[in-house]
VOPAGU-2260 file (C-alpha; in pm, 1 decimal, decimal comma):
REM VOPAGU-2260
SITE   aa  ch    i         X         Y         Z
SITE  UNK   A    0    -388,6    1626,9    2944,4
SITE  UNK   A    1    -607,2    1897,1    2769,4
SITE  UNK   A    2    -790,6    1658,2    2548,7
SITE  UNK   A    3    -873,8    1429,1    2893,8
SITE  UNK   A    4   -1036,4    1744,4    3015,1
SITE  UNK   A    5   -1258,1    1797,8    2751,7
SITE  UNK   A    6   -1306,6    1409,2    2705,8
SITE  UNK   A    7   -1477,4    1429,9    3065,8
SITE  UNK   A    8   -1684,6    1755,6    3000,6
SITE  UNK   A    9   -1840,5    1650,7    2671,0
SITE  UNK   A   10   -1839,1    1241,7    2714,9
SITE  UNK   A   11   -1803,9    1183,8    3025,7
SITE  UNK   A   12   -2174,4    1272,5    3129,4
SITE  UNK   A   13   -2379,6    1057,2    2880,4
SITE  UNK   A   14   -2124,7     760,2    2930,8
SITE  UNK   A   15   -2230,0     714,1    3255,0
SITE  UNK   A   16   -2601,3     675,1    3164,7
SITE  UNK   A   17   -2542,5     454,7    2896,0
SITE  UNK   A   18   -2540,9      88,1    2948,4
SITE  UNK   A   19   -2451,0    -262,0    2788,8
SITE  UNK   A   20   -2547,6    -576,7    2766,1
SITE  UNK   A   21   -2493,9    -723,3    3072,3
SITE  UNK   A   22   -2445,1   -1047,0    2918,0
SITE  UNK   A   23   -2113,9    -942,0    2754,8
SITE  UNK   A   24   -2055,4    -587,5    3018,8
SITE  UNK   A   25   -2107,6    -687,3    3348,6
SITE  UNK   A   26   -1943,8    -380,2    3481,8
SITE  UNK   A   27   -2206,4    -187,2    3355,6
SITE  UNK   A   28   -2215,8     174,1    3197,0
SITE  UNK   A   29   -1975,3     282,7    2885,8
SITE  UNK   A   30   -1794,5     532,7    3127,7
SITE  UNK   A   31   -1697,0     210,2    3398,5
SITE  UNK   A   32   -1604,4       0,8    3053,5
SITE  UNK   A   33   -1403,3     293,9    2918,4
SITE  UNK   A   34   -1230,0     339,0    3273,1
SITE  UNK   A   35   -1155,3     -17,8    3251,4
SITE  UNK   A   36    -980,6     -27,0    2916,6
SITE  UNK   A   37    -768,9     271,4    3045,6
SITE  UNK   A   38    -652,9      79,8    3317,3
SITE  UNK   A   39    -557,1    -216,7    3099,1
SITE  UNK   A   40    -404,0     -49,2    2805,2
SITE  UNK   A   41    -151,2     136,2    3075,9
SITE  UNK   A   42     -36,8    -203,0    3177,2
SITE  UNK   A   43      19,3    -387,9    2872,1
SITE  UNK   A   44     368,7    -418,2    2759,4
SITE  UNK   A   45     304,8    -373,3    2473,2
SITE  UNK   A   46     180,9     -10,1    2490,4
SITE  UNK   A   47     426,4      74,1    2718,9
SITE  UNK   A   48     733,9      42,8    2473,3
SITE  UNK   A   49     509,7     282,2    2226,7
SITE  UNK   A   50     690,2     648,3    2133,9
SITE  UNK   A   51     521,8     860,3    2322,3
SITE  UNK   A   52     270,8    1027,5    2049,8
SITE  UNK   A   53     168,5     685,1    1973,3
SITE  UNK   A   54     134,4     627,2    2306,3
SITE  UNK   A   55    -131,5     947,5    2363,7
SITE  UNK   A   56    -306,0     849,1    2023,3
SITE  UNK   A   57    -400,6     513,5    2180,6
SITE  UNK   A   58    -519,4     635,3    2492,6
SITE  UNK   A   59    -740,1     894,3    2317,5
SITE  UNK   A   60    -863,3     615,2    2140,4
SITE  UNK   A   61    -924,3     420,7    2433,7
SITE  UNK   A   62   -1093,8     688,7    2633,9
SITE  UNK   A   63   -1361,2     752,0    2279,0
SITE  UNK   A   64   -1349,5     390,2    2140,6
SITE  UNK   A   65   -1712,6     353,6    2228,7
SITE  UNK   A   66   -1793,8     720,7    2220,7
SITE  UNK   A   67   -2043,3     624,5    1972,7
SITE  UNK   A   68   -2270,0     424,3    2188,0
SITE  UNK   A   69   -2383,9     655,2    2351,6
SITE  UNK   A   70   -2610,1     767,2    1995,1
SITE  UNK   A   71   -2634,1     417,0    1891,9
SITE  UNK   A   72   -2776,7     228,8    2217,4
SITE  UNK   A   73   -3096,9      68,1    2222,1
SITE  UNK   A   74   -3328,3    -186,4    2321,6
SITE  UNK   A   75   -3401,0    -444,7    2051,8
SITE  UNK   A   76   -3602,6    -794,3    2188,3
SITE  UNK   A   77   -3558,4    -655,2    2488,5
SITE  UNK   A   78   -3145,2    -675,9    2445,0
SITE  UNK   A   79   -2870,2    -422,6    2437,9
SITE  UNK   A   80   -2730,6    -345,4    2115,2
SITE  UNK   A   81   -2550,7     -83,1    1991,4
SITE  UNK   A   82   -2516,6     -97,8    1633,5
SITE  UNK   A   83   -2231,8      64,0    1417,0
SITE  UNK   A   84   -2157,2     180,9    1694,0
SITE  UNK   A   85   -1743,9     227,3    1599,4
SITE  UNK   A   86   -1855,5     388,0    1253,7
SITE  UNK   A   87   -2053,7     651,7    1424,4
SITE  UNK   A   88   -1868,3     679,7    1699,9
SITE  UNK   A   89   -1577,9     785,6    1439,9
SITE  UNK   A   90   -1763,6    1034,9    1296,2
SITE  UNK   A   91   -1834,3    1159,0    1657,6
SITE  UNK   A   92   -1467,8    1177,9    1768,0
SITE  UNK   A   93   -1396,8    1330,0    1402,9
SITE  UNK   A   94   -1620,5    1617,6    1513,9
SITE  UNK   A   95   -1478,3    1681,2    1885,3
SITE  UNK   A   96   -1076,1    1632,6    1772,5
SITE  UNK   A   97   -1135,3    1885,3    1529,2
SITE  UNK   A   98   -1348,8    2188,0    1652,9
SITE  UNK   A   99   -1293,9    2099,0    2057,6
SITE  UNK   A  100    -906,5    2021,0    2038,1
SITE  UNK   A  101    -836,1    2215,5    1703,2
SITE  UNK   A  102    -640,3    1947,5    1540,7
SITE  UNK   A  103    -680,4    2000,0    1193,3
SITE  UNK   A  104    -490,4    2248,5     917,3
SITE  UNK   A  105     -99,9    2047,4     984,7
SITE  UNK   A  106      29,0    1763,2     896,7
SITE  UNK   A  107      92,1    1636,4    1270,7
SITE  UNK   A  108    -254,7    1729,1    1387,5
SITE  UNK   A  109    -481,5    1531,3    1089,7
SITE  UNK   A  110    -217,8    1291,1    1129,1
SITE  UNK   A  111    -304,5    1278,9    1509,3
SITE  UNK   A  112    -666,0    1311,7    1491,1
SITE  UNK   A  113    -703,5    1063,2    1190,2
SITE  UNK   A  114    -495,7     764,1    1354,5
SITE  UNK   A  115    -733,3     826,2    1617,6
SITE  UNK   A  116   -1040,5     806,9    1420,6
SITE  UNK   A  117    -963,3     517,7    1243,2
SITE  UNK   A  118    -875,8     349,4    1558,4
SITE  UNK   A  119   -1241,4     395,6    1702,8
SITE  UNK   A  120   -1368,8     347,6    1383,5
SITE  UNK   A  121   -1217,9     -35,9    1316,2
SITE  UNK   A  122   -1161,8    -134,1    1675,3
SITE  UNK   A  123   -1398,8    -403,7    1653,6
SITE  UNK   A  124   -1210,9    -550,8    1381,1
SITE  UNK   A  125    -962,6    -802,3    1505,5
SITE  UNK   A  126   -1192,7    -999,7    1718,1
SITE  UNK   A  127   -1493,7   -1025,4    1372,2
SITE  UNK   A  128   -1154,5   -1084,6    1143,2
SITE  UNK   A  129   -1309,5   -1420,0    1085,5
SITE  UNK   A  130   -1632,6   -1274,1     971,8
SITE  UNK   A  131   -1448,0   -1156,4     654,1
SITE  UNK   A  132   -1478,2   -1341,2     331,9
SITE  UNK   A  133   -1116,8   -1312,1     244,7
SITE  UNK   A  134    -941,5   -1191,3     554,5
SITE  UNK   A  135    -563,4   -1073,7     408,2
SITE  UNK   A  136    -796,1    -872,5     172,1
SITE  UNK   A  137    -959,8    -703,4     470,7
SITE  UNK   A  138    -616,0    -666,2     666,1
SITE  UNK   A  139    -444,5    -529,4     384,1
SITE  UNK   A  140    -769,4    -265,1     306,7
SITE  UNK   A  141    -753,8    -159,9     693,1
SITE  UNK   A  142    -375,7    -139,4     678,6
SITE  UNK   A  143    -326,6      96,9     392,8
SITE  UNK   A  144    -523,2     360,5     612,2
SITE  UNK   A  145    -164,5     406,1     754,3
SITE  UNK   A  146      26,0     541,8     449,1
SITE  UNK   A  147    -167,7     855,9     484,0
SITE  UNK   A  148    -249,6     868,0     887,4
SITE  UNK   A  149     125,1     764,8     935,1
SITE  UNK   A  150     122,5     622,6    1290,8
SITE  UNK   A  151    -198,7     402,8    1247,3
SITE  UNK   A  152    -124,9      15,1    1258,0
SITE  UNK   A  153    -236,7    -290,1    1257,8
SITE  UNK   A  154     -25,1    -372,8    1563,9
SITE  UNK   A  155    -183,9     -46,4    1736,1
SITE  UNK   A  156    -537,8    -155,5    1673,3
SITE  UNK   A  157    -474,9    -478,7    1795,6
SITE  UNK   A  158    -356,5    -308,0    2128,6
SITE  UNK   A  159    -656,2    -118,2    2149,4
SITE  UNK   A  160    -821,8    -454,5    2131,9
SITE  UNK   A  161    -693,0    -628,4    2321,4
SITE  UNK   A  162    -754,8    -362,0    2583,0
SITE  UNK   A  163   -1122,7    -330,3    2503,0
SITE  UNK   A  164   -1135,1    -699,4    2551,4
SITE  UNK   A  165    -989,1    -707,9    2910,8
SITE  UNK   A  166   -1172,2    -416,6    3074,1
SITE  UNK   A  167   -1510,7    -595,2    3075,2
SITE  UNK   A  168   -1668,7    -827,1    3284,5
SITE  UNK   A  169   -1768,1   -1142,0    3060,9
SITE  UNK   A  170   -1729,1   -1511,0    3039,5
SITE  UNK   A  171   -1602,3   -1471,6    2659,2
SITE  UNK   A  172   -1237,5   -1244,6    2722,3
SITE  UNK   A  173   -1083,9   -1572,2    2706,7
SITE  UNK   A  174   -1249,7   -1593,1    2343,0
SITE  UNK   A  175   -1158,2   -1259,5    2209,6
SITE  UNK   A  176    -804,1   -1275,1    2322,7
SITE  UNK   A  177    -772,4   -1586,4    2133,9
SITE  UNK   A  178    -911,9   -1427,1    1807,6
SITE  UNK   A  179    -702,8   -1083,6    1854,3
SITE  UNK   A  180    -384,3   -1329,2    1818,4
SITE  UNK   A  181    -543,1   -1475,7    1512,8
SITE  UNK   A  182    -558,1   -1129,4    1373,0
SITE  UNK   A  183    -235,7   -1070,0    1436,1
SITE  UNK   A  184     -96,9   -1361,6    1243,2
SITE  UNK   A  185    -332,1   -1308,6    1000,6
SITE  UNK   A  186    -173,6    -977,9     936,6
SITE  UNK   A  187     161,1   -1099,9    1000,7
SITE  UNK   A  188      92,2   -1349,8     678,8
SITE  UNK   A  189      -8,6   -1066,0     465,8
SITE  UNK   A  190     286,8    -839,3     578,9
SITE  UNK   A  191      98,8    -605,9     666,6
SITE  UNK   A  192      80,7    -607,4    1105,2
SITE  UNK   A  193     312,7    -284,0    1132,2
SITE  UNK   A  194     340,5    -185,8     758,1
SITE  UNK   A  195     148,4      21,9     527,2
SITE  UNK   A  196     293,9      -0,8     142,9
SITE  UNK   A  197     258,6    -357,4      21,6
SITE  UNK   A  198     208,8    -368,9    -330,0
SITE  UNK   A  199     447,9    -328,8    -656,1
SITE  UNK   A  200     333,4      20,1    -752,8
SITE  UNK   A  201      -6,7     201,9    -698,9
SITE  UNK   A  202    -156,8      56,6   -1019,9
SITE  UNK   A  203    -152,8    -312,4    -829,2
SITE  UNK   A  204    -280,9    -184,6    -507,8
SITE  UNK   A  205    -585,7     -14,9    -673,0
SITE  UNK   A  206    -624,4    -286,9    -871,5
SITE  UNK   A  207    -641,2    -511,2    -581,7
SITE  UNK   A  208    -830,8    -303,3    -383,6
SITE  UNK   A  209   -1082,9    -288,4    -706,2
SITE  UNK   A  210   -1118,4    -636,7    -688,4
SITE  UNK   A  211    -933,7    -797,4    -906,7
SITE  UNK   A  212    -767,9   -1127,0    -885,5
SITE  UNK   A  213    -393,4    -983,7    -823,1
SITE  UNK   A  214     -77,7   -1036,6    -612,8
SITE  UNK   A  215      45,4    -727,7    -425,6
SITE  UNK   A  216     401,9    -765,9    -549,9
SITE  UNK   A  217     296,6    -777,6    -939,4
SITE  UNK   A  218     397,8    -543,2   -1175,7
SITE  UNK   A  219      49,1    -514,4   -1379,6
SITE  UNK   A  220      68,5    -312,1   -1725,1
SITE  UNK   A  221    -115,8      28,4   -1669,4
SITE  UNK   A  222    -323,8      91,2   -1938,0
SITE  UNK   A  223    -477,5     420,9   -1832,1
SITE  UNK   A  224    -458,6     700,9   -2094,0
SITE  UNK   A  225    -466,8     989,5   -1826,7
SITE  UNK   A  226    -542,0    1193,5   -1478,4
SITE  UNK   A  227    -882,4    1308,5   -1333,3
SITE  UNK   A  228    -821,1    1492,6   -1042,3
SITE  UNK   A  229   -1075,3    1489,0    -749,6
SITE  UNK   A  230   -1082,7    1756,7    -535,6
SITE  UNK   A  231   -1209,4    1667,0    -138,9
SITE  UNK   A  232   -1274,1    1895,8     161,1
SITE  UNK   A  233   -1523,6    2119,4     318,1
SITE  UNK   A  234   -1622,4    2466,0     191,0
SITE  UNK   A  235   -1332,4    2684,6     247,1
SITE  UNK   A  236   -1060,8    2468,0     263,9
SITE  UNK   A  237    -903,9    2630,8     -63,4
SITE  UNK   A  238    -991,2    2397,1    -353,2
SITE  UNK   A  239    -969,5    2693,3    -563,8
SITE  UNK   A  240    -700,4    2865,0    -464,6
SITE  UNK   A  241    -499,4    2473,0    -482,4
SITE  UNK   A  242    -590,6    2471,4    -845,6
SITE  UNK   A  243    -497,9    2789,6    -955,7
SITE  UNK   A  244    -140,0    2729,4    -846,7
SITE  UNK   A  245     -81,3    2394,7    -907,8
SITE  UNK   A  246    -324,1    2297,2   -1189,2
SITE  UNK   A  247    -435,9    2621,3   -1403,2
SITE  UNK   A  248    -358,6    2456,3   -1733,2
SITE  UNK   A  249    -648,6    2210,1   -1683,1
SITE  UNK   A  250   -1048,0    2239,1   -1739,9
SITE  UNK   A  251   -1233,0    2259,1   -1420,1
SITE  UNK   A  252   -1580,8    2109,3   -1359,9
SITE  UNK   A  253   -1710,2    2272,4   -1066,7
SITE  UNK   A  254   -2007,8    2263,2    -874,7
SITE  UNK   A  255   -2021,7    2596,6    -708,5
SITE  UNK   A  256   -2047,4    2715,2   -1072,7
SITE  UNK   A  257   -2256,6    2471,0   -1166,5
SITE  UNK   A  258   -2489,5    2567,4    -846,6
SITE  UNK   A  259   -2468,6    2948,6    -967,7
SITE  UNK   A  260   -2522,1    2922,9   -1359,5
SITE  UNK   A  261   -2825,0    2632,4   -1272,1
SITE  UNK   A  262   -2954,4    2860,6    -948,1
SITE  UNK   A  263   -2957,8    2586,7    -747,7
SITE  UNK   A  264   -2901,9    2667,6    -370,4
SITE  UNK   A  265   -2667,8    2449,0    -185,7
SITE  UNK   A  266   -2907,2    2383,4      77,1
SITE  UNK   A  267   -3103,1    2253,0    -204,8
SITE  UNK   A  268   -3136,5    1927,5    -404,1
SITE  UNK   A  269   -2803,5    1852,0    -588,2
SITE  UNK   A  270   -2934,4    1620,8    -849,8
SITE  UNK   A  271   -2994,3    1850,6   -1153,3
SITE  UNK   A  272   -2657,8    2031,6   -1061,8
SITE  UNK   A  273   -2472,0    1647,5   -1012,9
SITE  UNK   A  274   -2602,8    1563,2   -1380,7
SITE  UNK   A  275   -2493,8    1840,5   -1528,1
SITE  UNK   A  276   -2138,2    1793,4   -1402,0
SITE  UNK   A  277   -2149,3    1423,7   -1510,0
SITE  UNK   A  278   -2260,0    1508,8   -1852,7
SITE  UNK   A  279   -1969,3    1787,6   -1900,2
SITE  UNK   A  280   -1744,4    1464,3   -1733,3
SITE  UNK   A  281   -1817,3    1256,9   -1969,2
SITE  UNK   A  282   -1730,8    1510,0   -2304,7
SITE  UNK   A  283   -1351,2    1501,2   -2126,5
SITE  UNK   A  284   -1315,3    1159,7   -2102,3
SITE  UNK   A  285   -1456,6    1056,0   -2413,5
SITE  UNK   A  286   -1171,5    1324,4   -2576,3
SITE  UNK   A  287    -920,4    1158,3   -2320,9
SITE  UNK   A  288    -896,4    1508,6   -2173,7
SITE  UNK   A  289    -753,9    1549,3   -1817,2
SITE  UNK   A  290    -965,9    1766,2   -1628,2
SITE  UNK   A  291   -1037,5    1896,0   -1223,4
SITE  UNK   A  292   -1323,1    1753,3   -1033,0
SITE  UNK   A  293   -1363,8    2036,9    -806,0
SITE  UNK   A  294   -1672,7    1964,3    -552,5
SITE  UNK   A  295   -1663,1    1876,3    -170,3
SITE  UNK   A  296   -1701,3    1506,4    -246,6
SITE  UNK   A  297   -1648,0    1460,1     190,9
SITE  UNK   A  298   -1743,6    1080,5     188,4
SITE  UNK   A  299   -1679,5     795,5      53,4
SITE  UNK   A  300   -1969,5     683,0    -125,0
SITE  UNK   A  301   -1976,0     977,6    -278,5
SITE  UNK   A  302   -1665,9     982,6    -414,5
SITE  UNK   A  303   -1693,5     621,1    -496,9
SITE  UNK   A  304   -2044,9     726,0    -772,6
SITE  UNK   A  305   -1755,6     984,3    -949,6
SITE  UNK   A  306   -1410,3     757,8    -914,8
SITE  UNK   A  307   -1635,5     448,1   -1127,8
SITE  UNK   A  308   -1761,8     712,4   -1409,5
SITE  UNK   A  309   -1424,3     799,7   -1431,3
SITE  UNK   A  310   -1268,4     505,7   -1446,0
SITE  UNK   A  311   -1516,2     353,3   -1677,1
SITE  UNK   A  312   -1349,2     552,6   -1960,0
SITE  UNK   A  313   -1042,0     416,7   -1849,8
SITE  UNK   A  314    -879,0     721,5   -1658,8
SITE  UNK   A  315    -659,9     736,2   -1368,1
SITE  UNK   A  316    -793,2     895,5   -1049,5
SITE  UNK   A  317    -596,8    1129,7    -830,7
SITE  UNK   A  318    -780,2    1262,9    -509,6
SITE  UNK   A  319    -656,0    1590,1    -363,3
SITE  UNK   A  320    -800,9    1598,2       5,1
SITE  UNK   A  321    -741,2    1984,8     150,0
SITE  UNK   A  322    -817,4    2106,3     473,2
SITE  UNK   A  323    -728,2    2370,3     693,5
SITE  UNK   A  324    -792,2    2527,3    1086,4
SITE  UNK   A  325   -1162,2    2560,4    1161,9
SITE  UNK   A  326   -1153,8    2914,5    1227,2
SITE  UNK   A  327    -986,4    3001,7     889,8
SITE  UNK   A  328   -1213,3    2805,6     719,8
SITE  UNK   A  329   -1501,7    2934,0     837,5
SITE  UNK   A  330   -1364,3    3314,0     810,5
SITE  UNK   A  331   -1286,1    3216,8     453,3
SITE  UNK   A  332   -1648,5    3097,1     359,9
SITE  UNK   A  333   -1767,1    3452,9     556,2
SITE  UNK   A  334   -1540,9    3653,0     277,4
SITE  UNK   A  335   -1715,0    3440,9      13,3
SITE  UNK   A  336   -1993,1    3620,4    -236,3
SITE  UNK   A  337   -2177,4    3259,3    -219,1
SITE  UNK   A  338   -2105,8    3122,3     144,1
SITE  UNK   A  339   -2261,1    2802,4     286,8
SITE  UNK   A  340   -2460,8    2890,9     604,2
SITE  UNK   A  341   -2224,7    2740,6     918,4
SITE  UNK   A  342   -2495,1    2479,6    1012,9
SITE  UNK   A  343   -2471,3    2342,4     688,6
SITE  UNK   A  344   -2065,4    2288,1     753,2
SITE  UNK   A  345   -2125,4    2155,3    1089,6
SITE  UNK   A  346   -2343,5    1922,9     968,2
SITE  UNK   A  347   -2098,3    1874,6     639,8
SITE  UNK   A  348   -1823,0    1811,8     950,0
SITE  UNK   A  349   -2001,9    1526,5    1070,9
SITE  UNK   A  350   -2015,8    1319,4     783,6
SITE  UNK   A  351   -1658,1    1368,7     657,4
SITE  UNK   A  352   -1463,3    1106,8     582,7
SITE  UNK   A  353   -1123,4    1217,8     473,2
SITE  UNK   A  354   -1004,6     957,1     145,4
SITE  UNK   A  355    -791,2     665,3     183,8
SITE  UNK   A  356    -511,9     486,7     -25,7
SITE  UNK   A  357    -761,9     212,0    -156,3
SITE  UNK   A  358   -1032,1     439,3    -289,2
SITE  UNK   A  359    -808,9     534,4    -584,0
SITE  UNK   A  360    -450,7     497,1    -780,0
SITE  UNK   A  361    -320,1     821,8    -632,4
SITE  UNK   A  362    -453,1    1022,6    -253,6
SITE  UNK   A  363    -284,5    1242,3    -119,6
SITE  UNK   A  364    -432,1    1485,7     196,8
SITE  UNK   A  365    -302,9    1848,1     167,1
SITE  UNK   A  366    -312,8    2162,5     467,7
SITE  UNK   A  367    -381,3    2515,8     325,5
């Protein structure tokens, strides 16, 4: 398997000189633990009647679930801890999947790399479902991931759990298998163990996802009066080019211009350039004018400060999330007049987060 290879050349190394708690890993380093949850995921039943991309998903998972310890580990009291560990270890696997193993720019291959991601990134999940407030919210939020990385699941996470759980030495495996199977009724209850859509219409599930006090099969009244649409993606991905063919009848706030007719370098400060674009935002919506968002908006905070203005006027948010193959992009920002030095994309790479179904009413991820 080509990804294994590469697995071993660029993880493999720093695995085995990172090392756990002994308390809860008394085999030792990440690389013994990871070798371990190999060995158990190939056995389980349930893995084994997996299609076969499913199948390779969750053992690339498995082999990078903890890929993030190895930035994350430290001594604190005088303990092992490794905190966010699966968040940054995400970002990580984001990172190699993408420039090492060149899946990005199709369909299959985000699809791939993103059911992946999310399965380092929330692995941890199903034995800290308790933790959680309100615990069919959290299943249901974690769930909808899947109705734009198709073949992520609840079900497959809880594999991947399960897994993690038995390759380790520890008096407490009893313990977490016992809470994986609550997750998994948990998320049986809120129908949502191997399925993604679950509410009336995409008006509820926002709603719901927004916090309000709904029911995923009501039909709420949507009193929106129109569409922002938020473009997503790293420099070069085609944002422009997306609009000009699909959404040329519509104003465009964008930054780059913003950037040039401010002179504000995009290795600079953003904030003057970030006001200005809120301020022309806010002369649409008080008009009730659709209009594009078109910036790089790559995580979700970030997107989050925009999607509330928005909303606050009482507008409907669509997110359009591009990408395309690394090479093109970065041969496309080459051509461009005003290009973004490549270190600043690298770094742009690493803190990506492509959208998901809860952050707005409509997301959809596009390959140019």
């Amino acid at each position: 398997m080509e990804i294994l290879d590469k697995v071993e050349k660029y993880f493999f190394p720093e695995m085995k000189n990172t090392f756990q708690n002994p308390a809860f890993h008394g085999e030792g380093s990440v690389y013994t633990h990871t070798q371990m949850v190999c060995e158990e995921l190939t056995k389980m039943p349930d893995f084994k009647i997996l299609p076969e991309r499913q199948k390779t998903e969750l053992f690339t998972a498995a082999l990078l679930h903890d890929a993030g310890k190895v930035k994350t580990t430290r001594f604190e009291n005088g303990i092992l801890v490794s905190p966010n560990h699966a968040l940054v270890g995400s970002h990580i696997v984001r990172e190699f999947l993408w420039k090492e193993c060149n899946l990005c720019g199709t369909p299959e291959k985000q699809n791939f790399r993103e059911t992946v991601c999310n399965l380092v990134r929330y692995h941890p999940l199903p034995i800290h479902i308790l933790d959680h407030e309100e615990p069919h919210f959290q299943a249901r939020m974690t769930s909808s991931i899947g109705q734009l990385a198709q073949d992520f699941t609840l079900n497959l996470l809880s594999i991947l759990s399960e897994a993690d759980i038995k390759g380790r030495i520890a008096s407490d495996i009893d313990e977490g298998l016992y809470r994986i199977q609550l997750f998994k009724l948990f998320a049986e209850e809120a129908g949502c163990l191997c399925e993604h859509s679950l509410f009336a219409d995409e008006f509820t599930q926002h709603a719901y996802f927004s916090g309000r006090n709904v029911q995923p099969n009501q039909v709420l009244y949507d009193d929106t009066w129109g569409q922002v649409n938020m473009m997503s993606g790293l420099p070069g991905t085609g944002k422009d080019t997306w609009i000009a063919k699909n959404a040329s009848d519509l104003p465009v706030i964008s930054l780059d211009a913003l950037r040039e007719e401010l002179r504000v370098d995009p290795t600079e400060g953003q904030g003057k350039v970030i006001h200005a674009a809120q301020e022309k935002a806010k002369e649409f919506l008080r008009k009730r004018q659709p209009f594009i968002w078109n910036a790089t908006d790559i995580t979700k905070d970030i997107r989050r400060k925009s999607i509330k203005l928005f909303e606050r006027y009482n507008a409907k948010v669509r997110i359009i999330y591009l990408e395309t193959e690394w090479d093109t992009l970065l041969k496309r920002n080459a051509e461009r007049e005003k290009n973004v030095p490549e270190n600043v994309i690298l770094k742009m790479l690493g803190k990506l987060s492509p959208p998901t179904s809860e952050e707005a009413q409509t997301v959809e991820w596009h390959c140019a």
